[in-house]
C-alpha positions as CSV (number, residue, x, y, z in Angstrom):
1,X,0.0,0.0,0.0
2,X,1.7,3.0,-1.3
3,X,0.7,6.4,1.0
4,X,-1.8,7.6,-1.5
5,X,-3.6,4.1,-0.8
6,X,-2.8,4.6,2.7
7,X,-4.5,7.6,3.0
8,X,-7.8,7.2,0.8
9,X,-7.8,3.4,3.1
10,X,-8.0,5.8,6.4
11,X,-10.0,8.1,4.7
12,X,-12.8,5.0,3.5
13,X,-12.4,3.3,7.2
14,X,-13.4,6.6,8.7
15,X,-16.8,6.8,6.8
16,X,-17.2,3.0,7.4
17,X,-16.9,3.3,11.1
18,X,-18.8,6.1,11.7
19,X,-19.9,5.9,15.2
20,X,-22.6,8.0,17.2
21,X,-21.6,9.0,21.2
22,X,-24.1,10.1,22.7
23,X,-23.5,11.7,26.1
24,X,-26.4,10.7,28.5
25,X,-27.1,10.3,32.6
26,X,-26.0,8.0,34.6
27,X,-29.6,7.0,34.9
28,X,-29.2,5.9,31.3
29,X,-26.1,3.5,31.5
30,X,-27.2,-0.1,30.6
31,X,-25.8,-2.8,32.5
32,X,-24.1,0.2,35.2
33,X,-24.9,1.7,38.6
34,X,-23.8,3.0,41.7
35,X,-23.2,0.9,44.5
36,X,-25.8,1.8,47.3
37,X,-23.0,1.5,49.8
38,X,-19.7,3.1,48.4
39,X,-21.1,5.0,45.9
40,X,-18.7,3.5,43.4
41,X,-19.6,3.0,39.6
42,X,-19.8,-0.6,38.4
43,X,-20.4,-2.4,35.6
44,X,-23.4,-5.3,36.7
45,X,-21.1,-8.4,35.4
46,X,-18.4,-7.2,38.0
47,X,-16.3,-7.8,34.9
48,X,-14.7,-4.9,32.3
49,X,-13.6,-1.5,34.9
50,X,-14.4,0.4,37.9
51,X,-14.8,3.9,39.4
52,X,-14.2,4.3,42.7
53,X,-12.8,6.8,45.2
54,X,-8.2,7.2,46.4
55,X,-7.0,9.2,48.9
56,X,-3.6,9.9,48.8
57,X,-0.8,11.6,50.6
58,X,2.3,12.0,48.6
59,X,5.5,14.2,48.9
60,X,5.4,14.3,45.1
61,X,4.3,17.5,43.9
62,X,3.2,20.9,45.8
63,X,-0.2,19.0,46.9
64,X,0.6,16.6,50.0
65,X,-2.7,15.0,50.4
66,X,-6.4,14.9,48.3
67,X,-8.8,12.5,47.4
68,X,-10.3,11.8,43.6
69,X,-11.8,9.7,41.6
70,X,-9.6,6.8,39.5
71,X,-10.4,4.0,37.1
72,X,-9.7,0.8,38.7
73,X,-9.1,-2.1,35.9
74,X,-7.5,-5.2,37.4
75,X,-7.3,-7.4,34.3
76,X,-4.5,-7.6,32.1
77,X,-5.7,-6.5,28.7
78,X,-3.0,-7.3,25.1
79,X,-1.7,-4.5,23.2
80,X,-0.3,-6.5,20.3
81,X,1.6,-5.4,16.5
82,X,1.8,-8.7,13.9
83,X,5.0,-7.9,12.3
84,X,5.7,-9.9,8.9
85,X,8.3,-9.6,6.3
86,X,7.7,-8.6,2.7
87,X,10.7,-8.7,0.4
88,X,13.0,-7.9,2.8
89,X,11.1,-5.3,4.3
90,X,9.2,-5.7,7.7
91,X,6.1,-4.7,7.7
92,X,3.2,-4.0,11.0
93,X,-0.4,-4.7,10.7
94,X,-1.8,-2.0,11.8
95,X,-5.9,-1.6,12.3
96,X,-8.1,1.4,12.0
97,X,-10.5,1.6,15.0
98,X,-13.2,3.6,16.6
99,X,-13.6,4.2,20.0
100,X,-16.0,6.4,21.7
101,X,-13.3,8.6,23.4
102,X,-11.6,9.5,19.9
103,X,-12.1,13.3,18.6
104,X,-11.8,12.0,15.2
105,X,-13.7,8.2,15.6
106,X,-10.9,6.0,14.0
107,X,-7.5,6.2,14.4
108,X,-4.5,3.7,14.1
109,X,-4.4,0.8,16.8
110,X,-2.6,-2.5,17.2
111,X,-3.4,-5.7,15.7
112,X,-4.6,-7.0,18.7
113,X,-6.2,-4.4,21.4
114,X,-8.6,-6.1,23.6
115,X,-9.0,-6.7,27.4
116,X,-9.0,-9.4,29.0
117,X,-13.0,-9.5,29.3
118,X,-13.1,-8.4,25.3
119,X,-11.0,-11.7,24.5
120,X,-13.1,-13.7,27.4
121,X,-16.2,-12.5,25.1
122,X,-17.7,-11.2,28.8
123,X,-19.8,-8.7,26.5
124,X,-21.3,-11.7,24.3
125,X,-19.6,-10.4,21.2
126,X,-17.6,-11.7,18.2
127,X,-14.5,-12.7,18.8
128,X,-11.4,-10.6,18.5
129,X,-9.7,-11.2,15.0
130,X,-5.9,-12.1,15.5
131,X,-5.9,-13.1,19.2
132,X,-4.2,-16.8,18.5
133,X,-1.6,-15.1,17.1
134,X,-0.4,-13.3,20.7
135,X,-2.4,-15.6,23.3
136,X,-0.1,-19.0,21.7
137,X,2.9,-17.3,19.6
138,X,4.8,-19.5,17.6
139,X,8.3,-20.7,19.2
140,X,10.9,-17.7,18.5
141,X,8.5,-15.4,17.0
142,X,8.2,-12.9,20.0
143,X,9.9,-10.3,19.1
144,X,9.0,-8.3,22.4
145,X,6.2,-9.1,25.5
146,X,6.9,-6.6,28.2
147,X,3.9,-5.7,30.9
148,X,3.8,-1.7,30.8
149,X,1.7,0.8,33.2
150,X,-0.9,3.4,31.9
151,X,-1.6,6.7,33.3
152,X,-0.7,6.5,36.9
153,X,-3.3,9.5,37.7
154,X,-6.6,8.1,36.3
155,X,-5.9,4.5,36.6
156,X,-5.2,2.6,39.8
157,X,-2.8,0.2,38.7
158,X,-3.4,-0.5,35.6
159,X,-1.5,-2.8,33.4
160,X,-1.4,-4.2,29.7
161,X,0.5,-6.9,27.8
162,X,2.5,-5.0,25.5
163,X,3.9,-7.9,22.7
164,X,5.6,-7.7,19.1
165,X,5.2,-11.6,17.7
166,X,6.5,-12.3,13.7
167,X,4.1,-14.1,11.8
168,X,4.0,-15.7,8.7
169,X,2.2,-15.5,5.3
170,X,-0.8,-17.2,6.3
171,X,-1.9,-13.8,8.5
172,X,-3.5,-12.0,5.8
173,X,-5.1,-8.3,6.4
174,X,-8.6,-8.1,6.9
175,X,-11.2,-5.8,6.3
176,X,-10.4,-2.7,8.3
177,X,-6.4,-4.1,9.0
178,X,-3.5,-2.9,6.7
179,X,0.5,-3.7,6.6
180,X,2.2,-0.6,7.0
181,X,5.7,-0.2,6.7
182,X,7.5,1.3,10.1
183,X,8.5,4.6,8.0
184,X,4.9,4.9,6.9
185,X,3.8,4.3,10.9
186,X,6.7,7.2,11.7
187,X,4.9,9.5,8.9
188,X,1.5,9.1,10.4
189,X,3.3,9.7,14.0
190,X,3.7,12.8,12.7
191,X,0.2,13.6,12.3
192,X,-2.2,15.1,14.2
193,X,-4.6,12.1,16.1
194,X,-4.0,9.7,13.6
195,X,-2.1,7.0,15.6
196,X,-3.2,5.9,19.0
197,X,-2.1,5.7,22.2
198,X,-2.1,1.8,22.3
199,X,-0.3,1.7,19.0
200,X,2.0,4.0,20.6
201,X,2.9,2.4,23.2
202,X,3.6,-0.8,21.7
203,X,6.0,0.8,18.9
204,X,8.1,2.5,21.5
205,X,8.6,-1.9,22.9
206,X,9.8,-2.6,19.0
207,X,13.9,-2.7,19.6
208,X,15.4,-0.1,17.8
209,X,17.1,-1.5,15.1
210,X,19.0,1.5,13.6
211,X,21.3,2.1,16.8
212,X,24.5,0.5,17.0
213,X,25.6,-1.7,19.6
214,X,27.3,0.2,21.6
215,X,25.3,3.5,23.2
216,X,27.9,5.8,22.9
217,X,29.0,8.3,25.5
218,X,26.5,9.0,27.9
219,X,26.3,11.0,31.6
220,X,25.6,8.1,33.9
221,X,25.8,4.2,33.6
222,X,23.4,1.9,33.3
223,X,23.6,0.8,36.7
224,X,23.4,4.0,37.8
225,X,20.1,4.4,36.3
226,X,18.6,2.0,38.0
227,X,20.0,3.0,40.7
228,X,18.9,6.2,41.0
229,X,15.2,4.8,40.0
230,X,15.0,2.3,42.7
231,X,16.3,4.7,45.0
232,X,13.6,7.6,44.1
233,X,11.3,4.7,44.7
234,X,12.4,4.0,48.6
235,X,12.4,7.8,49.2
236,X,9.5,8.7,47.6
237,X,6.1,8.5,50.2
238,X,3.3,8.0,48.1
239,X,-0.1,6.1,50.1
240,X,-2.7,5.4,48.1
241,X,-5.5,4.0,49.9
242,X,-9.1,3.0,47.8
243,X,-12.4,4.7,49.3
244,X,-15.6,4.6,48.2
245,X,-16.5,7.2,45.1
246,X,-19.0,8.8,47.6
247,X,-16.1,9.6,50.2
248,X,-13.7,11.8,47.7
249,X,-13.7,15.0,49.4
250,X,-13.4,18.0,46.8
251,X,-15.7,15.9,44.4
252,X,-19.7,16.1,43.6
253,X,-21.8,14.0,41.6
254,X,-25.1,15.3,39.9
255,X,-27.3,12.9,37.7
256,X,-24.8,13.5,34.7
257,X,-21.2,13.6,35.6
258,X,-19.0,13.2,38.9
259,X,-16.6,16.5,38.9
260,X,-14.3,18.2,41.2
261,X,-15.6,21.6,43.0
262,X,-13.9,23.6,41.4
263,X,-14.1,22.2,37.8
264,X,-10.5,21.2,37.6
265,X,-8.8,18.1,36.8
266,X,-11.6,16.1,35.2
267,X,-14.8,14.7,35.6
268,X,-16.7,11.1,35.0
269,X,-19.5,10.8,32.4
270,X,-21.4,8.8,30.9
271,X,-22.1,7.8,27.0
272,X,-24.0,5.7,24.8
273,X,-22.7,4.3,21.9
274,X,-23.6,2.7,18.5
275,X,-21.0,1.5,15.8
276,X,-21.7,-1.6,13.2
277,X,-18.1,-2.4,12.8
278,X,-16.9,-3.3,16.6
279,X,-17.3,-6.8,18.7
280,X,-20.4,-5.3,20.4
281,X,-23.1,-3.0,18.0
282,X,-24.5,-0.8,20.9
283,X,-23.1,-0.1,24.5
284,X,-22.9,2.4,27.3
285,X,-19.9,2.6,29.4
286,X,-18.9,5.7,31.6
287,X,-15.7,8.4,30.4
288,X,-13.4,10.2,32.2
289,X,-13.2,13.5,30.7
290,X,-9.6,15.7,31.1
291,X,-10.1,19.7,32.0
292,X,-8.2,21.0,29.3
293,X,-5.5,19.4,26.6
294,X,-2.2,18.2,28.3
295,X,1.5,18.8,26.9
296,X,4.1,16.1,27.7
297,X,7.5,17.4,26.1
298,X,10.9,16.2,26.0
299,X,14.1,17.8,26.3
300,X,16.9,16.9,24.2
301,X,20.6,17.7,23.8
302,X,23.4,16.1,22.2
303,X,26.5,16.3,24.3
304,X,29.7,14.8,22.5
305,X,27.6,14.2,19.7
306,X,25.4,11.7,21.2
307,X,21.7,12.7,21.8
308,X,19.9,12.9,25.4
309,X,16.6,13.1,26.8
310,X,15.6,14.7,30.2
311,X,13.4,12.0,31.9
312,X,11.8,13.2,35.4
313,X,11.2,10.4,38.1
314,X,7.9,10.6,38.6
315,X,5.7,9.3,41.5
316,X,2.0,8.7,40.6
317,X,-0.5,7.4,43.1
318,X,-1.5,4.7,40.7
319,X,1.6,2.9,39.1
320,X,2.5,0.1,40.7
321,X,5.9,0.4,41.8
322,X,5.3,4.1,43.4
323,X,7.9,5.8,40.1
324,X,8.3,5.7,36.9
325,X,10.4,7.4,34.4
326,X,8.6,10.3,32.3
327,X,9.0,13.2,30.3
328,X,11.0,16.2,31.4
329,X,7.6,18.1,31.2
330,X,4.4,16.3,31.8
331,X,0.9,18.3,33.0
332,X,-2.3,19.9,31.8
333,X,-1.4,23.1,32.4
334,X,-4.4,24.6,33.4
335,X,-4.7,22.9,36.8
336,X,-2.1,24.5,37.7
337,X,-2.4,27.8,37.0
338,X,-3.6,29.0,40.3
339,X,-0.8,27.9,42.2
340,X,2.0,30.5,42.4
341,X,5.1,30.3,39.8
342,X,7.0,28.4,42.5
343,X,4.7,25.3,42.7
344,X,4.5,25.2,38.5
345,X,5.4,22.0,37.1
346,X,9.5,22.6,36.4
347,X,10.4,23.9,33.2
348,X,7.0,24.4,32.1
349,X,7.3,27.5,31.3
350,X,10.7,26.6,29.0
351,X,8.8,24.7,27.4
352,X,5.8,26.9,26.4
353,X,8.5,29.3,25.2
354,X,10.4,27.1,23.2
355,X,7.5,25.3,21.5
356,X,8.3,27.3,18.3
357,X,11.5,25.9,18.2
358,X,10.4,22.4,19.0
359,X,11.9,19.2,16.2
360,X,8.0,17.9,17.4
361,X,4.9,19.3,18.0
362,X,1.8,16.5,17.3
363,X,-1.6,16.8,19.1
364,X,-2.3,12.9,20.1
365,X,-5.2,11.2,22.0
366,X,-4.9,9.1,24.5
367,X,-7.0,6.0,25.6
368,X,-10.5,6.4,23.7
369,X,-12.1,3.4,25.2
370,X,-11.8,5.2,28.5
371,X,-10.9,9.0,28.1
372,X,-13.4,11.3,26.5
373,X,-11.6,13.7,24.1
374,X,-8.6,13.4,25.9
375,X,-5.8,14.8,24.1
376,X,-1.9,16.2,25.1
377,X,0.4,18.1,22.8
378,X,3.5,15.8,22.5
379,X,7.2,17.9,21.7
380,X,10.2,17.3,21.2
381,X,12.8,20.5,21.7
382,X,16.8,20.3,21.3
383,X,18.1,22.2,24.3
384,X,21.4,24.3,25.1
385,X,24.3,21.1,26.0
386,X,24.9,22.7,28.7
387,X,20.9,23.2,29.9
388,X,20.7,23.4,33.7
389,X,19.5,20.3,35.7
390,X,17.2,21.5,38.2
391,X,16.5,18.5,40.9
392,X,17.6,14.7,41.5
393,X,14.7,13.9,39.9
394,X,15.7,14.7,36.6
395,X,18.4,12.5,34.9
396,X,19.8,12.6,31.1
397,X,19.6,9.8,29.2
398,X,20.7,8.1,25.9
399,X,18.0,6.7,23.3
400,X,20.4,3.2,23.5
401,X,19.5,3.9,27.4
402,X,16.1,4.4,27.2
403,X,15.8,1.2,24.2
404,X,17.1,-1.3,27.3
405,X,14.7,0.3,29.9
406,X,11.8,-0.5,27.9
407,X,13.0,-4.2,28.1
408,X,11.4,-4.1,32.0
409,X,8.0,-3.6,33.3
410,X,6.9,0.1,35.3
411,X,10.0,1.9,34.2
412,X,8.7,3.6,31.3
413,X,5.6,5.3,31.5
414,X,2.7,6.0,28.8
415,X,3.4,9.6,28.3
416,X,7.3,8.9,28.0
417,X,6.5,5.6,25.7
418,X,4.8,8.3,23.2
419,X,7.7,10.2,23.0
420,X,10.1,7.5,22.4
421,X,8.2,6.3,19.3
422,X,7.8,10.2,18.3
423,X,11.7,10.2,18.6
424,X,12.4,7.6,16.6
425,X,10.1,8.9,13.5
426,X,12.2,11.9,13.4
């Protein structure tokens, strides 16, 4: 598929899948309620997600203590590419799909992007096209099978099989899949909401194959890295402790959403949906809708001629392993702008004023099937070598670096992941 195909195929998939999301009450949701008890928001199965209440006390941060809302979604779901080679040339199949969260309906998703209960057919739908392919991989064909975090502020540890498995002629493309090549996934990375967050994540787990073996100069060691991680880890506090979704002080619910007093942060809704082409025809499921449009930025330099990102330890109340590695610049900046210029997120403000400048600058959604027109401006901006390092929090780090951390589980995180495979299509 040359990238006029490519683009009339996207073009053809978004009139095909046209969805409708509707936003409704909660009164409305089918198969959902409140618990009379705890107030929490459940699905009647027990099975798919949770909303329930956290209160945390954290020395992360200028806010020591609060309480909020936060997606609670035990089961291990698979985030999984097909990767096949055509003449020499490896190829991903990549799938265009709607979710109800999406701005635009269909983006670009893995292969395989299902939850456990999707691939358990909980929901009493068709079954999910692919699946054999990462559930029983052929002997030497995975190519990468790494467990990896999601956002540690909306989700209470949350988790998903993150997996790159070779396959052979016999997988052909189906209706709505195509094989892409990875410079034709880098182009559309470059593109405004076109590639998802679950695509995303998986392509930053897809070794990098143009770096040579050895990583070149860089400022600290492997083993210092992970040193320094695990000990952020033992001195970071961070207690998160579940409560019931009626408890979360700050936070009101009214017959259509759950929202903070203030109308910062975000708040939980509700939707009904209808689309042809998905396992399920018609659902309702409840959102949680961001205040405001996120930036997540890297800083890069190249010192000795070898390039560097600023990654920021970062302790979120639900990863699993209290800190994780993330962009020098992660926020939605309006929930902080009533907090004096001390208690901003560090170098936020650099990077507002260097966004002209930046090598990267891509509006991207995140997870549809659960976040409602959530959406962060992603950048990438080369810094001064010399650029001042503000905290122990912050380290510098090689790409080579960063290629062997994504070999573990919880170092990583979402926002981070995203940047790594927007680095690589530069």
């Amino acid at each position: 598929m040359d990238n006029a195909a490519l683009a009339a195929w996207l073009a053809e998939r978004q009139r095909t899948q046209a969805q409708r999301v509707e936003r409704v009450p909660f009164a409305e949701l089918h198969g959902w309620g409140f618990d009379e008890r705890t107030g929490d928001l459940r699905h009647a199965s027990g099975r798919f997600f949770s909303v329930h209440g956290l209160r945390v006390r954290s020395d992360f941060g200028p806010v020591p203590a609060w309480s909020q809302p936060i997606i609670r979604q035990a089961e291990i779901g698979i985030l999984g590419i097909a990767l096949r080679d055509f003449d020499g040339v490896p190829h991903l199949l990549m799938q265009a799909k709607s979710e109800p969260g999406n701005v635009n309906g269909v983006q670009l998703s893995p292969t395989v992007q299902a939850t456990r209960s999707n691939y358990l057919r909980v929901h009493g739908g068709s079954a999910v096209p692919y699946l054999d392919s990462f559930r029983r991989p052929e002997p030497g064909s995975v190519v990468a099978d790494v467990l990896q975090s999601e956002q540690g502020s909306w989700f209470l540890r949350k988790r998903n099989r993150n997996m790159i498995v070779e396959v052979g002629p016999e997988v052909e493309a189906g209706e709505d899949f195509a094989w892409l090549t990875l410079g034709q996934v880098h182009a559309l990375l470059r593109q405004d909401n076109v590639v998802n967050m679950d695509a995303r994540t998986v392509l930053s787990c897809l070794p990098d194959w143009r770096q040579d073996a050895a990583p070149g100069r860089a400022p600290h060691s492997d083993w210092e890295i992970r040193s320094w991680i695990t000990r952020r880890r033992a001195e970071h506090e961070v207690e998160a402790a579940p409560i019931g979704l009626a408890e979360t002080e700050g936070w009101h619910r009214t017959p259509d959403e759950v929202a903070h007093e203030r109308g910062l942060y975000f708040r939980v809704v509700a939707v009904d949906v209808s689309s042809h082409r998905r396992e399920v025809p018609a659902w309702s499921q409840p959102l949680l809708e961001p205040r405001g449009i996120g930036i997540a930025a890297f800083f890069m330099r190249r010192a000795g001629g070898v390039p560097q990102v600023l990654l920021r330890a970062r302790a979120e109340p639900g990863f699993v392993d209290v800190v994780e590695l993330g962009p020098t610049v992660q926020c939605v900046p309006g929930n902080y702008a009533h907090l004096p210029p001390a208690d901003q997120p560090p170098y936020l403000r650099e990077a507002l004023a260097r966004r002209d400048g930046a090598r990267y600058d891509v509006l991207l959604s995140e997870e549809g099937g659960r976040f409602l027109n959530a959406q962060s401006h992603y950048l990438i901006t080369e810094v001064e070598s010399d650029f001042p390092v503000v905290s122990d929090e912050f380290r510098w780090v090689t790409p080579c670096q960063l290629d062997e951390l994504l070999r573990y589980s919880h170092h990583v995180n979402v926002e981070a992941r995203t940047l790594v495979a927007a680095l690589r299509s530069l």
